[in-house]
TIVONU-412295 format. One record per residue: x, y, z of N, C-alpha, C, O in turn; residue in three letters; residue number from 1. Coordinates in Angstrom, 1 decimal. Each point is the difference from the previous one (the first is absolute). Layout:
<rs>
+--------+--------+--------+--------+--------+--------+--------+--------+--------+--------+--------+--------+-----+-----+
!    n.x !    n.y !    n.z !   ca.x !   ca.y !   ca.z !    c.x !    c.y !    c.z !    o.x !    o.y !    o.z ! res !   n !
+--------+--------+--------+--------+--------+--------+--------+--------+--------+--------+--------+--------+-----+-----+
!      X !      Y !      Z !      X !      Y !      Z !      X !      Y !      Z !      X !      Y !      Z ! ALA ! NUM !
...
+--------+--------+--------+--------+--------+--------+--------+--------+--------+--------+--------+--------+-----+-----+
</rs>
This chain:
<rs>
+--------+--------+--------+--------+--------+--------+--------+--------+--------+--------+--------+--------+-----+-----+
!    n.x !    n.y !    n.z !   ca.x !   ca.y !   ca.z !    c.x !    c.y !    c.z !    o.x !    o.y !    o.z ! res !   n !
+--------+--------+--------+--------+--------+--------+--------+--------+--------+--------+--------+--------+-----+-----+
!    5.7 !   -4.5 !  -26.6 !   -1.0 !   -0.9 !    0.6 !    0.3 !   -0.1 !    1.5 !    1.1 !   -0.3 !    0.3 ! UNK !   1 !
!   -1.9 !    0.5 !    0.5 !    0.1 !   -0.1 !    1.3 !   -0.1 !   -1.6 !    0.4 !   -0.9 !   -0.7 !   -0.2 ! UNK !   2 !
!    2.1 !    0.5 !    0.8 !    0.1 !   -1.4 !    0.9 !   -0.8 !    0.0 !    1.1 !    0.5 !    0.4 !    1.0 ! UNK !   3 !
!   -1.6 !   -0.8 !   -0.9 !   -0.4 !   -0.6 !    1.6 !    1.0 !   -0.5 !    0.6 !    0.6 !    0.5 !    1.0 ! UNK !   4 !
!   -0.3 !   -2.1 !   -1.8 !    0.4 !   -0.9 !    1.0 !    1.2 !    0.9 !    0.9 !   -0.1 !   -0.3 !    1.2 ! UNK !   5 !
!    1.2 !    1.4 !   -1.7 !    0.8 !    0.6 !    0.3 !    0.0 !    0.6 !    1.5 !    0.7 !   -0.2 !    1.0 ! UNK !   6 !
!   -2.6 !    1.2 !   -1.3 !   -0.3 !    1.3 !    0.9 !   -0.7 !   -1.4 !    1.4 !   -0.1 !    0.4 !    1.2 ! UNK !   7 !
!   -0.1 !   -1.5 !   -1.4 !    0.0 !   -0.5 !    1.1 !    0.6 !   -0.6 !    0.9 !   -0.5 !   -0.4 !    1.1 ! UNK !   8 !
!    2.1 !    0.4 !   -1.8 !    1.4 !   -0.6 !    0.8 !    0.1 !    1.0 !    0.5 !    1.1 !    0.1 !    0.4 ! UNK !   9 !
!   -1.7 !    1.1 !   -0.1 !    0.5 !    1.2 !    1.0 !    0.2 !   -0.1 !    1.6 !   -1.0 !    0.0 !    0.6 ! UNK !  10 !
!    1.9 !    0.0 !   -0.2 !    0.4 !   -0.2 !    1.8 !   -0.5 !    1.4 !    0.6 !    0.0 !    1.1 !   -0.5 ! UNK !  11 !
!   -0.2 !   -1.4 !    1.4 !   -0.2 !    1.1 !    0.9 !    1.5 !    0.9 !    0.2 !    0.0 !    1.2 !    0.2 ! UNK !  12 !
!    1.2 !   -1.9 !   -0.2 !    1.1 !    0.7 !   -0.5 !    0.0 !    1.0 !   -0.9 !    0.2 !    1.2 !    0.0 ! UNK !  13 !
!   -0.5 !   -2.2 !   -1.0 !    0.5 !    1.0 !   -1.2 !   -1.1 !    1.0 !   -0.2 !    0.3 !    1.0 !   -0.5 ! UNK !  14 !
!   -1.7 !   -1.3 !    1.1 !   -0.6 !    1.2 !   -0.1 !    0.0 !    1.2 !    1.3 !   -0.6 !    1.0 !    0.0 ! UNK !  15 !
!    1.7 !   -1.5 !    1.2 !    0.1 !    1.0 !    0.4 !    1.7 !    1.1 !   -0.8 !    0.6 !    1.0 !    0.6 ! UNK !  16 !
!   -0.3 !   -1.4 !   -1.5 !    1.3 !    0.6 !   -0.7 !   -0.5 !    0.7 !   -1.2 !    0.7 !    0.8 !   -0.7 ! UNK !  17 !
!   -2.1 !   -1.2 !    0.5 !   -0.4 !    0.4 !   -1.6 !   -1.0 !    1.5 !    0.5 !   -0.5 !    0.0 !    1.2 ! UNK !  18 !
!    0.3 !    1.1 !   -2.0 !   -0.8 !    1.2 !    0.1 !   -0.2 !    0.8 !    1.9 !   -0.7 !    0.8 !    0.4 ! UNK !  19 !
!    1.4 !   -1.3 !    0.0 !    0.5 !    0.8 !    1.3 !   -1.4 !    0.0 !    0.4 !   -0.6 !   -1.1 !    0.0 ! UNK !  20 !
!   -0.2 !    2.5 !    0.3 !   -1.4 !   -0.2 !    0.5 !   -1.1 !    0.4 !   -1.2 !   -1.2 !    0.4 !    0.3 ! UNK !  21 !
!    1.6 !   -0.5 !   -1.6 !   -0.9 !   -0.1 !   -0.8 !   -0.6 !   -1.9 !   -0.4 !   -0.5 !   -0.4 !   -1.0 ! UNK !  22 !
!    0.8 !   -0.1 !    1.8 !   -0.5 !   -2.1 !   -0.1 !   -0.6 !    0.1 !    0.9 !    0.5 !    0.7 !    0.9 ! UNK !  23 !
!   -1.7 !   -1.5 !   -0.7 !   -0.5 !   -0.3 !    1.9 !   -0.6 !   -1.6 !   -0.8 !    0.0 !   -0.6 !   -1.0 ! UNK !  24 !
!   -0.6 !    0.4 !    2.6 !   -0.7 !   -1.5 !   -0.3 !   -0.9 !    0.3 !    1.6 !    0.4 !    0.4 !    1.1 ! UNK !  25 !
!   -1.6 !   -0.8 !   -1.7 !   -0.9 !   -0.3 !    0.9 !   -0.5 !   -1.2 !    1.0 !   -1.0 !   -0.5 !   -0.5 ! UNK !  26 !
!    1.3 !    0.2 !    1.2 !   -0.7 !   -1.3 !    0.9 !   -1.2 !    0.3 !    1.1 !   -0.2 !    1.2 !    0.4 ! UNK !  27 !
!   -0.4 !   -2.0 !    0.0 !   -0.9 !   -0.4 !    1.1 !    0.3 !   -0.5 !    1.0 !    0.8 !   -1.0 !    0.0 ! UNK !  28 !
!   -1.3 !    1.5 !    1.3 !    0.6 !   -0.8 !    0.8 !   -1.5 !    0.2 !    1.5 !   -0.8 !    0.9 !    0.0 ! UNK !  29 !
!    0.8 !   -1.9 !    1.0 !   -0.8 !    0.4 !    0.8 !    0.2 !    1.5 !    0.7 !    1.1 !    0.5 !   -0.1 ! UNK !  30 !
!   -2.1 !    0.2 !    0.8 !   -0.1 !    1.3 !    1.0 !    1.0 !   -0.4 !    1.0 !    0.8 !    0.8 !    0.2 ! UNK !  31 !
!   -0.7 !   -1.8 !    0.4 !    0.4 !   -0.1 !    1.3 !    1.5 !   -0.6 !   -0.6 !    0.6 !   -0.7 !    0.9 ! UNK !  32 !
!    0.1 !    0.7 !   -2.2 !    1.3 !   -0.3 !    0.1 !    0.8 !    1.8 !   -0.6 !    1.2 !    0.1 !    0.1 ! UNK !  33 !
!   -1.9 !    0.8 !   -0.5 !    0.0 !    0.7 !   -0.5 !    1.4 !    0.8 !    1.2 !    1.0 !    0.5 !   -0.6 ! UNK !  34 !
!   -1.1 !   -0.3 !    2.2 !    0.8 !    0.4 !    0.3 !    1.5 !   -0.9 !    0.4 !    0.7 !    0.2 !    1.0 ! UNK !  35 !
!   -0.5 !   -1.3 !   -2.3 !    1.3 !   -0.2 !   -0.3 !    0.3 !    0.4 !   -1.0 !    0.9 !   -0.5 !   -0.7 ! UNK !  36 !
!   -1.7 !    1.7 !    0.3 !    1.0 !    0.9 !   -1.3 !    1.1 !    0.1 !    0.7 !    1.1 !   -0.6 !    0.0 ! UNK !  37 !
!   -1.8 !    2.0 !    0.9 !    1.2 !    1.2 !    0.1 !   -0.5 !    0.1 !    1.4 !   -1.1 !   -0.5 !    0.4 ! UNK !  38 !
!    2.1 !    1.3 !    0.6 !   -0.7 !    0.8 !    1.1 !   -1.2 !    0.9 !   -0.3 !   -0.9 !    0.2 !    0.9 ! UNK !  39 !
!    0.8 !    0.4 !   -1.9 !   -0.8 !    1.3 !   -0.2 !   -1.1 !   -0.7 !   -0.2 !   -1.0 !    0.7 !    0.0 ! UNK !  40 !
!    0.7 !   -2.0 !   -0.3 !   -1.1 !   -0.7 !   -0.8 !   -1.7 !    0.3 !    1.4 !    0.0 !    0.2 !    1.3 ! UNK !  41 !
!   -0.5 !   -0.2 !   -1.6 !   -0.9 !    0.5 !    0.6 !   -1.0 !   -1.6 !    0.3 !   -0.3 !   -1.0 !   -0.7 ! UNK !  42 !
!   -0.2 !    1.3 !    2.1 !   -0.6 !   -1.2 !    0.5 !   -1.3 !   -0.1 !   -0.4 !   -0.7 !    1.1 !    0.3 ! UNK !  43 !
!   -0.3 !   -2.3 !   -1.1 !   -1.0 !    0.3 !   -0.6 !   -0.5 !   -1.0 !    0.7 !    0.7 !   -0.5 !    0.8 ! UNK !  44 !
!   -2.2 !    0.0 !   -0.8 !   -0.8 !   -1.5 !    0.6 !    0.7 !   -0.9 !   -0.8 !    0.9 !    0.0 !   -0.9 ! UNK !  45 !
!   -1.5 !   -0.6 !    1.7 !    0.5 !   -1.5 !   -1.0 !   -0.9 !   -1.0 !   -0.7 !   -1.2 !    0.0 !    0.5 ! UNK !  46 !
!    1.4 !   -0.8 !   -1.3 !   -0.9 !   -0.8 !   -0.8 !   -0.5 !    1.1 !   -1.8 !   -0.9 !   -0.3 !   -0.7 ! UNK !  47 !
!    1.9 !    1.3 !    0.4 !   -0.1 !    0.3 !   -1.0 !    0.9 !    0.1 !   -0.8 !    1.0 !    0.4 !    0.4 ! UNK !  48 !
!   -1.0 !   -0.7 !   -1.9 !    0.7 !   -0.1 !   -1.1 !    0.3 !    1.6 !   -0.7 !   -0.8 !    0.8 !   -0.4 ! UNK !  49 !
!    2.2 !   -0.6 !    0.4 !    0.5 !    1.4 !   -0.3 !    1.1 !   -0.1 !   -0.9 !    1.0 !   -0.7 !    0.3 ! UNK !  50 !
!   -0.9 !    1.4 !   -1.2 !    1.0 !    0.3 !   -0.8 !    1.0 !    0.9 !   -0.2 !   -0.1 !    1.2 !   -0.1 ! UNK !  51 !
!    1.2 !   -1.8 !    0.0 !    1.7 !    0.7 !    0.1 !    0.5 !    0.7 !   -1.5 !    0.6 !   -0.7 !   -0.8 ! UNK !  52 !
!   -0.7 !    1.5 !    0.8 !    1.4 !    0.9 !   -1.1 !    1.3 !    0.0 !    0.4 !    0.2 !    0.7 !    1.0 ! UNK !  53 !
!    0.8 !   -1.4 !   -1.7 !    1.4 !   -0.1 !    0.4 !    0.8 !    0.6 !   -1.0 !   -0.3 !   -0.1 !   -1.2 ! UNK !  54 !
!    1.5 !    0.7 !    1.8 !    1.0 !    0.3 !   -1.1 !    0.0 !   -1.1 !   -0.6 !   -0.8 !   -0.9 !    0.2 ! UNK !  55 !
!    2.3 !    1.0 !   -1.4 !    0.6 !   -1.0 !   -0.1 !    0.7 !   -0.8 !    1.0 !    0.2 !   -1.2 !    0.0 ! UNK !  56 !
!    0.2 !    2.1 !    0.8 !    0.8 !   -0.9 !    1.2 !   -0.6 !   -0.7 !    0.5 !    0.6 !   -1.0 !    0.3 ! UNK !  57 !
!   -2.0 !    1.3 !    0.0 !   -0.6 !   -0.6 !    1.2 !   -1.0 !    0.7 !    1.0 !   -0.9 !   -0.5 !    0.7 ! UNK !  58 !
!    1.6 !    2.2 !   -0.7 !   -0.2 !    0.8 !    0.9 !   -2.0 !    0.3 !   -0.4 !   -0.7 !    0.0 !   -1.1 ! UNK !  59 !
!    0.3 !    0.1 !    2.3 !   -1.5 !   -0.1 !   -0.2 !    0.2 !    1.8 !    0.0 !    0.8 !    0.8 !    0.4 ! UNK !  60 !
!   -2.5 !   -0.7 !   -1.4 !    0.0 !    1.3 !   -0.5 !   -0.9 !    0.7 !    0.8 !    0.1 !    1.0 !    0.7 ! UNK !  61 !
!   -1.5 !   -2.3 !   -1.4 !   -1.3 !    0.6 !    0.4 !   -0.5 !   -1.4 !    0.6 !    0.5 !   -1.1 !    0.0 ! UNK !  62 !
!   -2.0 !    1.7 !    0.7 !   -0.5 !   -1.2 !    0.5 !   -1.6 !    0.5 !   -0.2 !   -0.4 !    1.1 !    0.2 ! UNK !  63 !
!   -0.3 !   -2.1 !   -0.7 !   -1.2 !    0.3 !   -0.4 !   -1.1 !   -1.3 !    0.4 !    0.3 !   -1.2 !    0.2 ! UNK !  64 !
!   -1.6 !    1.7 !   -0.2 !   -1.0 !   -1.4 !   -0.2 !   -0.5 !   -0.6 !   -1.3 !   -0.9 !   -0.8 !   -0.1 ! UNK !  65 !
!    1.5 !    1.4 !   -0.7 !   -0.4 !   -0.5 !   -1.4 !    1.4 !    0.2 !   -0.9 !    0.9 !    0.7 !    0.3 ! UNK !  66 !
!   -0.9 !   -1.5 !   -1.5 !    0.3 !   -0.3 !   -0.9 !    0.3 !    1.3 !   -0.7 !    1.2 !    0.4 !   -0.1 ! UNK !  67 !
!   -2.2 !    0.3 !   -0.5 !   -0.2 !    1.3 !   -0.7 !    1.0 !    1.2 !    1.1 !    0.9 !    0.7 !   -0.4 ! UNK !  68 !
!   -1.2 !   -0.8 !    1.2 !    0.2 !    0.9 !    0.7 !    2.0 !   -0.3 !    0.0 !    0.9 !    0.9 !   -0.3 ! UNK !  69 !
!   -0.8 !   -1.6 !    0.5 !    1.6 !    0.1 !   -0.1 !    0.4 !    0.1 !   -1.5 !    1.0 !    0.6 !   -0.3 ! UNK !  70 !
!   -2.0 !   -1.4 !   -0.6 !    1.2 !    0.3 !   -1.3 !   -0.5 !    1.7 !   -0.1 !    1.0 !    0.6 !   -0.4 ! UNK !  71 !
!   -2.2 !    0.4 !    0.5 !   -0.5 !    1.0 !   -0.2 !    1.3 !    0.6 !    0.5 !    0.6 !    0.8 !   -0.7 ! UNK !  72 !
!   -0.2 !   -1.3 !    2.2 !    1.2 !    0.9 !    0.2 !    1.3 !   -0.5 !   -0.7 !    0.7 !    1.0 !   -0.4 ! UNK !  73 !
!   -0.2 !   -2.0 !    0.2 !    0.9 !   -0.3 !   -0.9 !    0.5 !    1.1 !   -1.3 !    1.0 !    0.6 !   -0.3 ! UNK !  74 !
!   -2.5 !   -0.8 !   -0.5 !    0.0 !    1.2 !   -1.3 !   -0.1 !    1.2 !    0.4 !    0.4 !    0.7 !   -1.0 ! UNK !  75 !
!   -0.9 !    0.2 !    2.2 !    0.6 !    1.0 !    0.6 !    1.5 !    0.0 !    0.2 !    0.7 !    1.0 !   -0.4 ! UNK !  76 !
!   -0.5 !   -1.8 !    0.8 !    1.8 !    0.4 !    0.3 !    1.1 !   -0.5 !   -1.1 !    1.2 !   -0.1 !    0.1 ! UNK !  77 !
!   -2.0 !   -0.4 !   -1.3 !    0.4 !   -0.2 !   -0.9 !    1.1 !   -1.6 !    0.1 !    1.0 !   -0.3 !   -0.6 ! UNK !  78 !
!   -1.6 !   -0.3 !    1.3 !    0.2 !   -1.5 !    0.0 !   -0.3 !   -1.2 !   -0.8 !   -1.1 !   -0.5 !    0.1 ! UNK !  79 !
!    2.0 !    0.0 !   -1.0 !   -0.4 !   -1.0 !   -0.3 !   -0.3 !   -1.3 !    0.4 !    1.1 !   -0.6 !    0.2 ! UNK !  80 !
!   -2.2 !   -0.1 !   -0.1 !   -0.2 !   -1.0 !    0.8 !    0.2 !   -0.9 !   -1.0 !   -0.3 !    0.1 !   -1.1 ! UNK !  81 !
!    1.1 !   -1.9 !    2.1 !    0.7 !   -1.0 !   -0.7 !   -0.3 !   -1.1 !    0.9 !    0.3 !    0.0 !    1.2 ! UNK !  82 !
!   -0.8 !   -1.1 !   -1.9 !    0.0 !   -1.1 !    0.8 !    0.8 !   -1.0 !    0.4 !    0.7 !   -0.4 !   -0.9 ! UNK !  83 !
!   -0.5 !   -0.2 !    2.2 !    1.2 !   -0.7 !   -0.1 !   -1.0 !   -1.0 !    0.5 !   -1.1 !    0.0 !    0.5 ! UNK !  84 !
!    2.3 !   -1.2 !   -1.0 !   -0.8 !   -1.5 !    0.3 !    1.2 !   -0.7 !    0.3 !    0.0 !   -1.2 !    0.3 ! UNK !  85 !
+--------+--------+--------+--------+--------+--------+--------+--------+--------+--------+--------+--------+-----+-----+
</rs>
Protein backbone atom coordinates (compact mmCIF):
# COMPACT_ATOMS: atom_id res chain seq x y z
CA UNK A 1 0.00 0.00 0.00
CA UNK A 2 1.39 3.22 -0.84
CA UNK A 3 1.94 5.85 1.98
CA UNK A 4 1.04 9.37 1.00
CA UNK A 5 1.55 10.76 4.24
CA UNK A 6 5.37 9.32 3.66
CA UNK A 7 5.84 10.57 -0.30
CA UNK A 8 4.98 14.10 1.17
CA UNK A 9 7.78 14.31 3.94
CA UNK A 10 10.01 14.46 0.82
CA UNK A 11 12.86 17.43 1.08
CA UNK A 12 14.17 18.89 -1.67
CA UNK A 13 17.34 17.11 -0.22
CA UNK A 14 16.40 13.91 -0.30
CA UNK A 15 15.01 14.32 -3.59
CA UNK A 16 17.99 15.80 -4.95
CA UNK A 17 19.90 12.15 -3.68
CA UNK A 18 16.97 9.98 -4.88
CA UNK A 19 16.93 8.92 -9.05
CA UNK A 20 19.83 11.23 -10.14
CA UNK A 21 18.12 12.85 -13.37
CA UNK A 22 15.37 10.43 -13.66
CA UNK A 23 13.02 12.75 -10.51
CA UNK A 24 12.26 16.41 -11.60
CA UNK A 25 9.69 18.76 -10.03
CA UNK A 26 8.05 21.59 -11.70
CA UNK A 27 7.52 25.20 -10.43
CA UNK A 28 6.22 28.68 -11.66
CA UNK A 29 7.70 31.52 -11.39
CA UNK A 30 7.26 35.18 -13.01
CA UNK A 31 9.15 36.13 -16.82
CA UNK A 32 11.07 38.76 -15.40
CA UNK A 33 12.55 36.49 -12.37
CA UNK A 34 13.37 33.76 -14.73
CA UNK A 35 17.05 35.22 -15.32
CA UNK A 36 17.90 34.18 -11.65
CA UNK A 37 18.04 30.62 -12.91
CA UNK A 38 21.23 30.55 -14.59
CA UNK A 39 23.35 32.90 -16.75
CA UNK A 40 22.21 31.13 -19.87
CA UNK A 41 18.56 31.87 -18.81
CA UNK A 42 17.17 33.95 -21.49
CA UNK A 43 15.60 37.48 -21.02
CA UNK A 44 11.81 37.37 -21.70
CA UNK A 45 9.02 40.51 -21.02
CA UNK A 46 7.76 40.75 -18.03
CA UNK A 47 4.28 40.34 -16.38
CA UNK A 48 4.16 36.55 -17.48
CA UNK A 49 3.70 33.31 -15.74
CA UNK A 50 6.26 30.43 -16.92
CA UNK A 51 7.08 27.20 -15.92
CA UNK A 52 10.33 25.46 -14.59
CA UNK A 53 11.46 21.65 -15.05
CA UNK A 54 14.15 20.96 -12.40
CA UNK A 55 16.43 18.13 -11.73
CA UNK A 56 16.24 16.64 -8.60
CA UNK A 57 18.83 18.99 -7.50
CA UNK A 58 17.41 21.89 -8.46
CA UNK A 59 19.18 22.37 -11.75
CA UNK A 60 16.60 24.01 -14.18
CA UNK A 61 16.00 21.84 -17.29
CA UNK A 62 13.41 23.34 -19.35
CA UNK A 63 11.50 26.45 -19.42
CA UNK A 64 8.18 26.69 -21.04
CA UNK A 65 4.75 28.84 -21.16
CA UNK A 66 2.63 26.12 -20.22
CA UNK A 67 2.16 23.42 -17.94
CA UNK A 68 1.83 20.62 -20.76
CA UNK A 69 4.59 21.76 -22.40
CA UNK A 70 7.17 21.08 -19.67
CA UNK A 71 5.74 17.80 -18.27
CA UNK A 72 5.44 16.84 -22.40
CA UNK A 73 9.15 17.39 -22.08
CA UNK A 74 9.67 15.84 -18.78
CA UNK A 75 8.13 12.36 -20.37
CA UNK A 76 10.44 12.95 -23.35
CA UNK A 77 13.41 12.76 -21.26
CA UNK A 78 11.90 10.33 -19.28
CA UNK A 79 11.38 12.34 -16.02
CA UNK A 80 9.49 11.69 -13.40
CA UNK A 81 7.59 14.50 -12.04
CA UNK A 82 7.09 14.93 -8.04
CA UNK A 83 5.60 17.41 -5.91
CA UNK A 84 7.09 19.05 -3.15
CA UNK A 85 5.24 21.02 -0.54
Amino acid sequence: MFDRSAASRVSSEMLATMGENRIGYVTTMRSEQVGFLSPEAPLLPAGHRVFVLHAADGTPIVLAASREAVMADAAQREIQTVSLH
